[in-house]
N, C-alpha and C positions, 0 to 999 in steps of 0.2 A: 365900280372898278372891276373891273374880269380878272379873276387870280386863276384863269388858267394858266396852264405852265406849256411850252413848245420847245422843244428839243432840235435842235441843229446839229448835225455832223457832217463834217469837210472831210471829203472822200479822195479829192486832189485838187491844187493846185497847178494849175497851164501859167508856165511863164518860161519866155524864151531865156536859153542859156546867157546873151549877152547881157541883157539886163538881170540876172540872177548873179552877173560877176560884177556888173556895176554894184547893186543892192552891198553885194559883202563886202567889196573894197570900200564903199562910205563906211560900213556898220565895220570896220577897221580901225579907220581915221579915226571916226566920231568915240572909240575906246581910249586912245588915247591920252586925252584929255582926263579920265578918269582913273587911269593907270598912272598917272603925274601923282595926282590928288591922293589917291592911296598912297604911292611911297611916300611922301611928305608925311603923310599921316604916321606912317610905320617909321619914319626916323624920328617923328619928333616923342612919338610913346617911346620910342626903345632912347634914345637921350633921359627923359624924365625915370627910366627904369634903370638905366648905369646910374643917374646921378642918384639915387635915391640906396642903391645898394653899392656905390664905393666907396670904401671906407677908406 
C-alpha cells in the first residue's frame, strides 16, 4: 500500500450565477426541515425544565 500523502488545493470555483441562486434557494428549503426539528427539540427541553423547577 503507498502511504504517500498528496495535497490538493481548490484555488476557485467557475460556476454560473443562475445556478449558484438555484444551489442556495434548495440549501434554503432543505434547512428547514431541520429548523422544525430543533424547535421541537428546544420546547420539549424547556417544558421538562419549567416542570422540573415549578414549584
Amino acid at each position: 500500500m503507498d502511504s504517500e500523502v498528496s495535497r490538493v488545493e481548490i484555488t476557485d470555483i467557475k460556476m454560473p450565477f443562475g445556478s449558484m441562486v438555484v444551489f442556495m434557494v434548495k440549501w434554503a428549503i432543505a434547512s428547514i426541515p431541520a429548523i422544525i426539528i430543533l424547535w421541537i427539540l428546544f420546547m420539549m427541553f424547556g417544558g421538562v425544565l419549567t416542570g422540573l423547577t415549578h414549584i
